[in-house]
C-alpha positions in Angstrom: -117.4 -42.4 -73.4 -114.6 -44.5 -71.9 -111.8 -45.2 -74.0 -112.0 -48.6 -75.6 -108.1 -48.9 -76.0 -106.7 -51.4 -73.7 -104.7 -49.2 -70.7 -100.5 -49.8 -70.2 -100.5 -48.4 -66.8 -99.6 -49.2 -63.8 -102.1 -51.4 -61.9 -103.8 -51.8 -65.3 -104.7 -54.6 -67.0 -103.0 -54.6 -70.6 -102.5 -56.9 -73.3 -99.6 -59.1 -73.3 -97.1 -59.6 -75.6 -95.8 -63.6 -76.4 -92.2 -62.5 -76.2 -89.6 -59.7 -76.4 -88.9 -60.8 -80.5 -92.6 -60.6 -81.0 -93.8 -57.5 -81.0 -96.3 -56.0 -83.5 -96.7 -59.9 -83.9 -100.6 -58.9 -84.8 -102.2 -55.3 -85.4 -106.3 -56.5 -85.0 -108.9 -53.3 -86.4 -112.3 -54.5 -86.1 -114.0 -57.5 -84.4 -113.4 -61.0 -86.4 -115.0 -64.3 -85.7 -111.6 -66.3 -85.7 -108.3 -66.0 -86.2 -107.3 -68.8 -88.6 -105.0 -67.9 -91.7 -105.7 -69.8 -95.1 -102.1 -71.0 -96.6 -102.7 -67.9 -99.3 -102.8 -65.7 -96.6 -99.7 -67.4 -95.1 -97.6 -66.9 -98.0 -99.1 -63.4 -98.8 -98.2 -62.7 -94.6 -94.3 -63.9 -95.0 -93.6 -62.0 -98.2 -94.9 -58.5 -96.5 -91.9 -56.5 -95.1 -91.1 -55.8 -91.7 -92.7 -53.6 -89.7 -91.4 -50.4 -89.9 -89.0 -49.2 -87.1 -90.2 -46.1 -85.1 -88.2 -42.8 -85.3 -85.7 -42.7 -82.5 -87.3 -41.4 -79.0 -86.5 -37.5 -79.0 -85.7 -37.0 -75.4 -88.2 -34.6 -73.4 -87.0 -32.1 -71.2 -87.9 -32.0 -67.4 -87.8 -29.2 -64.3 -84.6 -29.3 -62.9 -86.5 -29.9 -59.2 -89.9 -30.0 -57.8 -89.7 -26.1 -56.8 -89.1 -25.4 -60.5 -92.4 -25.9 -61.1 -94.6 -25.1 -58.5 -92.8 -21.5 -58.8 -93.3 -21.4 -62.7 -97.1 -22.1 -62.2 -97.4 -19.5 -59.3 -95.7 -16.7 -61.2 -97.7 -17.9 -64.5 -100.9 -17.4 -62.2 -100.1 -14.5 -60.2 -99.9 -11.9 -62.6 -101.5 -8.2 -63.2 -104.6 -9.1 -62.9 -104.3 -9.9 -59.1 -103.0 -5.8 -58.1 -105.5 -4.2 -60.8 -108.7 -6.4 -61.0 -108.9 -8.1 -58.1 -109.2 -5.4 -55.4 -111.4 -3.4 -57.8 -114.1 -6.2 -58.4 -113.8 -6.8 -54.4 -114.8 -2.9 -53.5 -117.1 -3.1 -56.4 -119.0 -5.8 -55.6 -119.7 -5.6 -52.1 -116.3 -5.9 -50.3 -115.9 -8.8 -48.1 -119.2 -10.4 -49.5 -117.7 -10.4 -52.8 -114.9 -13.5 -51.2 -118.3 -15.6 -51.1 -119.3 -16.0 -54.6 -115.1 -15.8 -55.2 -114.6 -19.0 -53.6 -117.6 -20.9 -54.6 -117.0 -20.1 -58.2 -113.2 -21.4 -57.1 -114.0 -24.5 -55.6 -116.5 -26.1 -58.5 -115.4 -24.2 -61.3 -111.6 -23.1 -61.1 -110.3 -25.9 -59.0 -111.8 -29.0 -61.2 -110.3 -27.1 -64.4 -107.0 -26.4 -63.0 -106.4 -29.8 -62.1 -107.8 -31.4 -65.5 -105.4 -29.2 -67.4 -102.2 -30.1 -65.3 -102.9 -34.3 -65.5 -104.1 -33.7 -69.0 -100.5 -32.5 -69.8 -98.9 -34.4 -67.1 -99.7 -37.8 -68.3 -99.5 -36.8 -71.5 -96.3 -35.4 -71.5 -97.3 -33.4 -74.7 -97.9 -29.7 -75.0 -102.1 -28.3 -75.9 -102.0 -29.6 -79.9 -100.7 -33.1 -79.7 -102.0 -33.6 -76.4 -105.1 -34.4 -78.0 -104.2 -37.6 -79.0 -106.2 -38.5 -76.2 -109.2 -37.5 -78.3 -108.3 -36.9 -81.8 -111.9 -35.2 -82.3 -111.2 -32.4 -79.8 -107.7 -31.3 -81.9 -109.1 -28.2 -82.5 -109.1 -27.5 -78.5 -105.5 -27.5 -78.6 -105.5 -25.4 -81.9 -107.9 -22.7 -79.9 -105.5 -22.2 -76.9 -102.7 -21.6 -79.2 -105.1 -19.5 -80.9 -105.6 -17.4 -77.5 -102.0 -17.7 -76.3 -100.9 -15.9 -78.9 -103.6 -13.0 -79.0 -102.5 -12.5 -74.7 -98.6 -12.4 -75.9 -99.1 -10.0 -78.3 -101.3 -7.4 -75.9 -99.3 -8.8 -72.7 -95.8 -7.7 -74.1 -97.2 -4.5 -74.7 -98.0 -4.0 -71.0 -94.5 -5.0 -69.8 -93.0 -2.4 -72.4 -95.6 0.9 -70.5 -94.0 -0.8 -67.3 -90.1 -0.4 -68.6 -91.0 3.1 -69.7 -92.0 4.1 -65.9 -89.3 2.2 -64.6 -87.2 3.9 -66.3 -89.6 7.5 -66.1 -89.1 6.7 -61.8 -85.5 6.8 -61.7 -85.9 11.4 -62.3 -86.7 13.4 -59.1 -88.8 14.4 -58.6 -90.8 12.5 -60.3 -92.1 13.1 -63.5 -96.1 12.8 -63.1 -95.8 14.4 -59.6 -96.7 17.8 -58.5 -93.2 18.8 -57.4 -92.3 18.4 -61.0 -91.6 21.6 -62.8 -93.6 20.7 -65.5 -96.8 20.3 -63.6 -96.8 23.3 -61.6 -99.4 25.1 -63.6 -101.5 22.2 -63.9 -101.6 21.4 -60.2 -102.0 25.2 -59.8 -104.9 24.9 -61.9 -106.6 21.9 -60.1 -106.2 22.9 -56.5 -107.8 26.9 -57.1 -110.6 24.2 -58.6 -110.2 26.3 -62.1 -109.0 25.0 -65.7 -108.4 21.4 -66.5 -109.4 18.5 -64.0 -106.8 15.9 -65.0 -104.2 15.0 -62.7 -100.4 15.6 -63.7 -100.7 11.6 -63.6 -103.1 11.5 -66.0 -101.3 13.9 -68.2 -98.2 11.8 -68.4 -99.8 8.9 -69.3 -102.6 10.0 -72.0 -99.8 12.2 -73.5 -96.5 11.2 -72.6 -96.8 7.8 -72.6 -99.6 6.9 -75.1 -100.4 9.9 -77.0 -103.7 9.2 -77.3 -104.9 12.3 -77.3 -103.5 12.8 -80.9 -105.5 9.7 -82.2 -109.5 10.2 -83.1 -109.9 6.6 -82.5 -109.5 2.9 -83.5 -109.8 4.1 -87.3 -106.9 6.1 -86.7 -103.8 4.6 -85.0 -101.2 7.0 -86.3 -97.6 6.7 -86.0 -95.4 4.8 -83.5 -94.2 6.4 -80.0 -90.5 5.2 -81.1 -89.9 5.5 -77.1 -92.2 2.7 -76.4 -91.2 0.9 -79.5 -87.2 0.3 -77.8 -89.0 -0.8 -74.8 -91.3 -3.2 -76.5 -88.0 -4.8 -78.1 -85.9 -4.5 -75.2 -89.0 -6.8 -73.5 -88.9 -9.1 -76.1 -85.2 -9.4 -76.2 -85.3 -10.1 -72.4 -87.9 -13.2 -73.2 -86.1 -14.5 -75.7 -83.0 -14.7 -73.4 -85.2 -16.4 -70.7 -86.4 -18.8 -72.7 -83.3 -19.8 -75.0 -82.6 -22.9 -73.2 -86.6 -23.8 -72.7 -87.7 -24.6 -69.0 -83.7 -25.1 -68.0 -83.2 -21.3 -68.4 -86.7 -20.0 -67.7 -87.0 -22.6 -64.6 -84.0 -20.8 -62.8 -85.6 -17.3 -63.7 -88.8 -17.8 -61.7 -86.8 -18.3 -58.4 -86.6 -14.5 -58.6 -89.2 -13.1 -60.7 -92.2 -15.3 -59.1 -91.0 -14.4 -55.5 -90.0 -10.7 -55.9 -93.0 -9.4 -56.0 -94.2 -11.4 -52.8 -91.3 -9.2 -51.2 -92.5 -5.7 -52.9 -96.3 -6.8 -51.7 -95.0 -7.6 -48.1 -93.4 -3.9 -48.0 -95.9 -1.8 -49.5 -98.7 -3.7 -47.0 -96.1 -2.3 -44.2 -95.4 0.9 -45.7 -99.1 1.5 -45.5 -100.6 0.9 -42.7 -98.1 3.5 -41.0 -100.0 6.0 -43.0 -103.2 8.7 -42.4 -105.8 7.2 -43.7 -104.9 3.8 -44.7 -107.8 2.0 -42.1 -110.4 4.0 -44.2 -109.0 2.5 -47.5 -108.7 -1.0 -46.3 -112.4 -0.7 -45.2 -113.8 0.8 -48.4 -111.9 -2.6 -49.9 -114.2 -5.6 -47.3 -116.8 -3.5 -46.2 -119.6 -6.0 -46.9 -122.8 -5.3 -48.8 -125.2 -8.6 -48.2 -127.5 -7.0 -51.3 -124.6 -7.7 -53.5 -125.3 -11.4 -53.4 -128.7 -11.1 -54.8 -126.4 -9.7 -58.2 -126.0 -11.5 -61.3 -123.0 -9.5 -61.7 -121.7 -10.1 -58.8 -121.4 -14.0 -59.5 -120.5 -13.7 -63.1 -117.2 -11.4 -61.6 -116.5 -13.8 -58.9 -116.2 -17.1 -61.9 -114.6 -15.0 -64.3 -112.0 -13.7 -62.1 -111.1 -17.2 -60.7 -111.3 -18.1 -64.2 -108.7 -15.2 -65.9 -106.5 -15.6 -62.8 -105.9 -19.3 -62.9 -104.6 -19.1 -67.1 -107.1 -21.6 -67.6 -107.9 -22.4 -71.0 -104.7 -21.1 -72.7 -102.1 -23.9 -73.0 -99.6 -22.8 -70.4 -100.7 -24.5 -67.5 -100.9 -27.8 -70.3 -97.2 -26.9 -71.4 -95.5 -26.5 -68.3 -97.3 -30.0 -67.0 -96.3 -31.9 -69.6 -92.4 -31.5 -68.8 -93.3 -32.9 -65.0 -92.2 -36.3 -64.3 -94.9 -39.0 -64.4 -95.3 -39.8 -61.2 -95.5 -36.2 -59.4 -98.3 -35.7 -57.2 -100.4 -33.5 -59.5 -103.8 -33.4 -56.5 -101.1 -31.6 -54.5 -99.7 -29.3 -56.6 -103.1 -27.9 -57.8 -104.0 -27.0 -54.3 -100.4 -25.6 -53.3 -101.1 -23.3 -56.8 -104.6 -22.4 -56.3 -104.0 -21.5 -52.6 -100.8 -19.1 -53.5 -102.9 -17.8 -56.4 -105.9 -16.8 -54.3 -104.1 -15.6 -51.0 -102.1 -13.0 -53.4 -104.8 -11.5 -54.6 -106.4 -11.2 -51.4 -103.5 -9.9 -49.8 -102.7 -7.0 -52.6 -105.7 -5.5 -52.0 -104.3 -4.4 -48.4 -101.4 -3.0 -50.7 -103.2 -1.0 -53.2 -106.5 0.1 -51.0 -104.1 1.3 -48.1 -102.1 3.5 -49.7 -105.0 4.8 -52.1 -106.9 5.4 -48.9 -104.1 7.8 -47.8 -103.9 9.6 -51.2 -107.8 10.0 -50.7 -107.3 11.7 -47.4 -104.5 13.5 -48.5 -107.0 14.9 -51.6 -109.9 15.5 -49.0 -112.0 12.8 -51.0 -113.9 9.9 -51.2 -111.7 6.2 -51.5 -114.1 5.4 -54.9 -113.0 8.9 -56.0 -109.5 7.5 -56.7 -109.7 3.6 -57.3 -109.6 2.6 -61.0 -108.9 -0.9 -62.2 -106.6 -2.2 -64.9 -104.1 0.2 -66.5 -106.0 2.7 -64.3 -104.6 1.8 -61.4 -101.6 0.6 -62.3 -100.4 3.7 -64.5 -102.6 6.6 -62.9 -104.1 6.2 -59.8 -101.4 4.4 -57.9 -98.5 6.2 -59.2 -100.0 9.1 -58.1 -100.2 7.8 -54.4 -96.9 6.8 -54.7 -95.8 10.0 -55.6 -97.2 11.8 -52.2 -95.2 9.4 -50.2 -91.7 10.3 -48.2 -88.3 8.9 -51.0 -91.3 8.7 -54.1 -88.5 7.1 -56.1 -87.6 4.4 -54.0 -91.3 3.2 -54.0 -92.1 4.2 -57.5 -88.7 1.7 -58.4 -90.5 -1.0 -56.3 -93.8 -0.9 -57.8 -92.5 -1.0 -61.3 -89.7 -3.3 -60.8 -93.0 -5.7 -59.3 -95.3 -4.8 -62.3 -92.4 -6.0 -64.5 -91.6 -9.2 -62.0 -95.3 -10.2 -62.5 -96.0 -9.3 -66.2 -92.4 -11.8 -67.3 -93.7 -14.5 -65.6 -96.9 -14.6 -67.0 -95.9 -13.9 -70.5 -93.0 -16.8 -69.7 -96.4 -19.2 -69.3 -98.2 -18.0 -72.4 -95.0 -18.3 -74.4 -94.5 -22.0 -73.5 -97.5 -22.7 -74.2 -97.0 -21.9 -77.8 -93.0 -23.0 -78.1 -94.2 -26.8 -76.9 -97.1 -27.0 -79.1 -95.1 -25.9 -81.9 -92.0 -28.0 -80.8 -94.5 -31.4 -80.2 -95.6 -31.0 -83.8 -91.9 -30.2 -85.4 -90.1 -32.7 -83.0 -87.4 -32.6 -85.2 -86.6 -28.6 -83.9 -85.5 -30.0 -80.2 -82.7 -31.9 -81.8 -81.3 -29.0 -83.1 -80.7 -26.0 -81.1 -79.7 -23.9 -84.3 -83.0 -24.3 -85.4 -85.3 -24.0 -81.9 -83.3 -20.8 -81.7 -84.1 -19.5 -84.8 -87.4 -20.4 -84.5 -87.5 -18.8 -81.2 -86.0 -15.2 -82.5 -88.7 -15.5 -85.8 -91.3 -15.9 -83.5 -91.0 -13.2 -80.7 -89.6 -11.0 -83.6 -93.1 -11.3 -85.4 -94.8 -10.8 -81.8 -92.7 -7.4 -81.7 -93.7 -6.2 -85.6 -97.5 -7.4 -84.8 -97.1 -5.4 -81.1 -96.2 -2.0 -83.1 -99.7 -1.4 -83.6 -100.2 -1.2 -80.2 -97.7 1.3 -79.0 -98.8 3.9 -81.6 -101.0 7.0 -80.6 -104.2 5.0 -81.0 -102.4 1.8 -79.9 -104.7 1.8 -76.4 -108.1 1.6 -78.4 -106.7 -1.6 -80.1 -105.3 -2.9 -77.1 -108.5 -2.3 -75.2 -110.4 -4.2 -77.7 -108.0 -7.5 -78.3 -107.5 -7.6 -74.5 -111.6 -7.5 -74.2 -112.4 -10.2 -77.1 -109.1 -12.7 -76.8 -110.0 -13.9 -73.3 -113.9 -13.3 -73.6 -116.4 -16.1 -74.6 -113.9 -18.1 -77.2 -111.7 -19.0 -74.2 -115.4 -19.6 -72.2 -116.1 -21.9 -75.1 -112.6 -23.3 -75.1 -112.9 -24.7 -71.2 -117.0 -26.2 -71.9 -115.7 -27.9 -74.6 -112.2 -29.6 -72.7 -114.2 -30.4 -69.7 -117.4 -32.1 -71.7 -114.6 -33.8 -74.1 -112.7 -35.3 -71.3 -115.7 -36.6 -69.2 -117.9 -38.1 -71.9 -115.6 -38.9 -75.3 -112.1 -39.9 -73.2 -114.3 -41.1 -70.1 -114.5 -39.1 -66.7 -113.6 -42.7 -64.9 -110.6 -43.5 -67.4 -109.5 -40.0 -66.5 -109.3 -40.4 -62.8 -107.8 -43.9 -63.4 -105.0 -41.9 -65.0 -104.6 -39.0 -61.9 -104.5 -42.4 -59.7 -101.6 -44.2 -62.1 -99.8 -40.9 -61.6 -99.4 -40.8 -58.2 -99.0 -44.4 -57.6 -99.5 -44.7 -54.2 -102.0 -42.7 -53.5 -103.3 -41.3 -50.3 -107.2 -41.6 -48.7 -107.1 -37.7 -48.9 -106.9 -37.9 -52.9 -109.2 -40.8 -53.6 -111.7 -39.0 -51.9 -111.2 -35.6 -53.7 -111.4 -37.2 -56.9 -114.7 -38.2 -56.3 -115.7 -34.4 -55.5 -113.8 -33.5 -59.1 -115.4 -36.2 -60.7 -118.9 -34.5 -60.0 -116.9 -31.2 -61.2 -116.1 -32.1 -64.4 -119.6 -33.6 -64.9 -122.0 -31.6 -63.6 -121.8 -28.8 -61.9 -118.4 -27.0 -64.0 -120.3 -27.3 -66.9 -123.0 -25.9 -65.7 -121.7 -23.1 -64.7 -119.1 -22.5 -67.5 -122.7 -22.4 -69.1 -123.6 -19.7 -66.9 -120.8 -17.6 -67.6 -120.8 -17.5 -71.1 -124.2 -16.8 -70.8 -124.1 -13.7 -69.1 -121.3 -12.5 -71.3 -123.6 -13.0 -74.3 -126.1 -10.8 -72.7 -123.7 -8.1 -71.5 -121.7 -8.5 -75.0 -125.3 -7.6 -76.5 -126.3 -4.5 -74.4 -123.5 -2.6 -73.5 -121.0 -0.8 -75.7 -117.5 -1.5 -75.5 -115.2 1.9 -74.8 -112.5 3.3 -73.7 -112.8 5.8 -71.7 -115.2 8.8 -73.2 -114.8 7.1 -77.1 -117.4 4.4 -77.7 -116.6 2.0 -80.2 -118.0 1.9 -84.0 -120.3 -1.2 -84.9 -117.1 -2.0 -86.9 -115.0 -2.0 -84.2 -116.8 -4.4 -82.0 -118.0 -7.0 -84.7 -114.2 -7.0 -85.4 -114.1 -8.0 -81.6 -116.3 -10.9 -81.9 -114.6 -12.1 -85.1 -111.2 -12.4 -83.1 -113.4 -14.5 -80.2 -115.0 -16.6 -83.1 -111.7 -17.3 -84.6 -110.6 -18.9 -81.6 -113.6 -21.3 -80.7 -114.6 -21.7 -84.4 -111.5 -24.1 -84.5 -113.0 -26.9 -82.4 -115.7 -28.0 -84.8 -113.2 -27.6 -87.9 -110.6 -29.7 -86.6 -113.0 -32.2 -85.5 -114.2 -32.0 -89.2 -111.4 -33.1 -90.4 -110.5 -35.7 -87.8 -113.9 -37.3 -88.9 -113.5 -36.8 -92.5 -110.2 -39.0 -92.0 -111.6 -41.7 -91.1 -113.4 -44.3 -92.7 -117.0 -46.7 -92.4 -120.2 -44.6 -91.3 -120.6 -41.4 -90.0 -121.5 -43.4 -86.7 -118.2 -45.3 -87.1 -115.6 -42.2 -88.4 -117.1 -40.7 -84.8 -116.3 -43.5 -83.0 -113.2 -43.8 -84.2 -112.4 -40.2 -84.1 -112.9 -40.1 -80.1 -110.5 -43.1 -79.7 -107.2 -42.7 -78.2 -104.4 -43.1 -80.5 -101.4 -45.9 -79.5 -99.2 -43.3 -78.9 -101.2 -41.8 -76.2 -99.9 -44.1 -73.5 -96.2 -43.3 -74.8 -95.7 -42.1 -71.8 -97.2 -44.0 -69.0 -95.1 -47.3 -70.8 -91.8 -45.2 -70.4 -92.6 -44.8 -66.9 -93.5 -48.2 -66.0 -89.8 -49.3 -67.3 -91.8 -50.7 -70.6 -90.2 -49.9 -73.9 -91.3 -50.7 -77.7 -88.5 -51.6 -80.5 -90.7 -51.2 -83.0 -93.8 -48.7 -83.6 -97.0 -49.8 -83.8 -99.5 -47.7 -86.4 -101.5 -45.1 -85.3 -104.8 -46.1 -86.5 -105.0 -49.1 -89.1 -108.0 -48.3 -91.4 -108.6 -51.9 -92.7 -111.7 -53.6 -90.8 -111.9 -57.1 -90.6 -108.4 -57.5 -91.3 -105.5 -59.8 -89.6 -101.9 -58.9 -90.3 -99.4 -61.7 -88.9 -95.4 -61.6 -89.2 -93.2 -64.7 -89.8 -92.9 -65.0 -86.3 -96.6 -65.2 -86.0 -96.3 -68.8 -88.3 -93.5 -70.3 -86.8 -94.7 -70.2 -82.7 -97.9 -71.7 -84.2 -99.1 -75.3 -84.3 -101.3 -76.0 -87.3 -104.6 -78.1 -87.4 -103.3 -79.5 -90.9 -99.9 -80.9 -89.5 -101.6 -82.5 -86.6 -104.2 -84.4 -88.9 -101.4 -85.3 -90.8 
């Protein structure tokens, strides 16, 4: 439904204002039939106050340059998931086949979603919670990614802490979880006469060094903290509350090394590989194609939610770091320079990981699938391993830590803004005063550090495993449906593109004409196969057991799970509860009113159009049939009585 609020934009047509002296002359809520005042109402008009003044404009920050940005958003998207899910799913789902459904699902599903979140934020200029003012109805949307944002900060951190622990583990030669090791010489005794235990000295360091799992019995029994992991965990957390101390002016300047670092490490490890036995069979266990593949629901479901998890659609950082763009960057532009870098990363670590796995595989005397793993598989056992075979083990194992770490900061830098603006958008009050940002800042990754404790104990993995499976499952699914169908029907899928178009200003052929291919997007066919996806992960939710490793999860345990996806999505139809039960009239008429932008809305797009308002206009008058006029009002008039007289 398009918005029935008249639009202050650029090329717009909006409703003018007598003079400079007469503003919030008259504040109209309901249709009337004319416009004439009685002398009573005169009177009653000239002894009502003045309007009230609005609360001095809070100044919003912006990215110090265009690069700010577009780096920010790279290293935000390019995270873990590109080295340890992406190359598994390929090899797992037919190889090279697997890049057909990938960028299908990229084009209609993550493409159109990117871009709505970025001009959703950019015109906006307001982070996922009072963004909304778009669509007072769909508050709960923003409440939801906050919601998820802070479930993926609490697991996230938890990731870069195992990564600090190895990093600093990889500094020892020889290497702690290698053969050479003196520590492991029984064990690798063991496993090469084919007698005794099967797990690799990798496997041993990180089940028992690192998280002591083996001393837990399972998720009903996390037992005490690994202290070890517990100084890493705070030295993380101390390290992102230095980055972002200053907002997007200190973490802006960060990204120029952490989101391109790991570019460099890629580039050398894709080098270091092919000069090694066995590397061509590795890369072709990764695209060998399997046309049957296709004909796989699974297959399809991987592909979208891959595009989907990779992107950081959904949470709130994407919205976040938008909203601090200036108004008139070329958003069309950016979304393809972010998608492309996104995709062409993940594409290209595969080279990294499968190369060097494929020599560890030929080094064993085994098949490549023998020795892939995905997620902290890969990243903590199987590729460590292969690093450890390799000529100067150190060096490398430094490099592929120092990456992990590179890629883990950035992305936790995105979820973390996410939740600062939203909170800082509600509070504005806290961006006047750095004492208190700063404070608020330390509370909150302090309370992300207490919360994270649980996951660093001996049973830690089985919760992490089951908050990292349930945080960006179906609630963030339901999250996406719900932004996409609330933007193209309640705010108007033609008002929406009218915005993108205000934005750029001049804009070229080229973007007119992808609009129209988004348009049908956010319609039709994104919807549809959001639909798809959630779906599928229903049925899969339904028939397969969650576990980790050999332990299957308790009933408990799961339903738990689903509570912590419910409590996400659930917050959509509350908040639009309330947003309705504000309002006034019908049930018919409280909807109507509830999907109808608020004044405030087009703050933004009047700043940038060099239009500025003394005095603030109310949010949302809830007296129909009213007419309110100021003393200014009477005296520009010309009264029918005077003339007769």
């Amino acid at each position: 439904m398009k918005s029935e609020e008249p639009k202050a934009a650029p090329g717009n047509t909006i409703l003018a204002k007598p003079t400079t002296t007469q503003q919030n002359a008259m504040e109209v809520n309901g249709p009337t039939k004319n416009n004439v005042a009685s002398p009573t109402s005169q009177s009653q008009s000239e002894a009502q106050p003045p309007a009230p003044v609005s609360d001095p404009h809070i100044p919003r920050e912006q990215w110090g340059g265009k690069y700010e940005f577009l780096l920010s958003c790279i290293g935000y998207c390019v995270g873990l998931g590109n080295v340890w899910r992406f190359p598994y799913l390929c090899y797992r789902n037919g190889g090279g086949v697997f890049l057909i459904p990938y960028f299908i699902m990229l084009f209609f599903t993550g493409v159109p979603l990117f871009l709505m979140e970025l001009s959703l934020g950019q015109y906006g200029a307001a982070g996922p919670i009072t963004v909304w003012k778009c669509c007072p109805l769909l508050k709960g949307i923003g409440i939801g990614m906050l919601c998820v944002s802070t479930l993926v900060c609490l697991y996230y951190n938890v990731i870069i802490a195992w990564t600090f622990y190895y990093l600093g583990s990889s500094f020892q030669s020889p290497l702690p979880w290698s053969c050479e090791a003196p520590a492991n010489a029984a064990l690798c005794a063991n496993i090469s006469s084919g007698n005794g235990s099967f797990q690799s000295p990798s496997e041993v360091f990180w089940n028992e060094k690192v998280l002591g799992v083996v001393h837990s019995k399972g998720l009903h029994d996390p037992g005490p903290v690994r202290w070890p992991l517990a100084l890493c965990l705070l030295a993380a957390w101390i390290i992102i509350f230095l980055c972002m101390l200053k907002g997007i002016r200190s973490s802006g300047k960060v990204v120029y090394v952490t989101a391109t670092f790991p570019y460099f490490v890629l580039l050398v490890l894709i080098i270091k590989g092919a000069t090694l036995e066995g590397s061509l069979q590795g890369v072709a266990f990764y695209l060998t194609p399997d046309w049957s593949r296709l004909a796989s629901a699974q297959v399809w479901n991987d592909a979208a939610s891959q595009v989907f998890y990779s992107l950081g659609i959904g949470v709130g950082g994407l919205l976040s770091m938008a909203s601090y763009n200036k108004f008139d960057n070329n958003v069309i532009r950016d979304t393809l320079i972010i998608v492309v870098g996104n995709c062409s990363t993940s594409f290209f670590a595969g080279f990294a990981i499968f190369s060097i796995l494929g020599h560890m595989a030929w080094r064993k005397g085994v098949p490549v699938g023998e020795v892939a793993d995905t997620g902290p598989g890969l990243a903590f056992v199987a590729y460590p391993e292969a690093l450890a075979l390799l000529p100067g083990s150190v060096f490398w194992s430094i490099l592929f830590f120092l990456m992990l770490f590179m890629l883990g900061i950035d992305t936790l830098f995105g979820n973390m803004e996410g939740i600062t603006t939203a909170v800082l958008d509600e509070f504005p009050q806290l961006r006047q005063n750095m004492m208190h940002k700063t404070l608020f800042l330390a509370a909150l990754c302090f309370a992300f550090y207490l919360m994270g404790l649980l996951l660093i104990s001996d049973g830690g993995i089985y919760w992490f495993t089951l908050i990292d499976s349930f945080s960006t499952s179906f609630g963030l699914i339901i999250i996406a449906l719900f932004m996409c169908i609330g933007i193209s029907f309640f705010y108007g899928v033609n008002q929406f593109c009218q915005d993108i178009i205000d934005m750029i200003c001049h804009c070229p052929p080229w973007c007119t004409k992808f609009l129209f291919f988004f348009k049908a997007c956010w319609v039709f066919i994104t919807p549809f196969l959001l639909l798809f996806i959630l779906t599928y992960i229903f049925f899969e939710m339904y028939n397969t057991s969650l576990q980790y490793g050999s332990y299957v999860y308790p009933f408990w345990g799961k339903a738990l799970g689903v509570c912590i996806g419910m409590a996400c999505c659930m917050q959509i139809p509350i908040w639009a509860g309330v947003a309705i039960f504000k309002e006034s009239g019908t049930l018919k008429d409280r909807f109507q009113k509830a999907i109808r932008p608020l004044n405030s809305w087009r703050a933004n797009t009047l700043s940038s159009s060099g239009q500025t308002e003394e005095q603030a206009e109310p949010e949302r008058v809830d007296g129909p049939y009213t007419v309110n006029l100021t003393s200014m009002d009477f005296n520009a008039m010309t009264w029918q009585s005077d003339s007769n007289a």
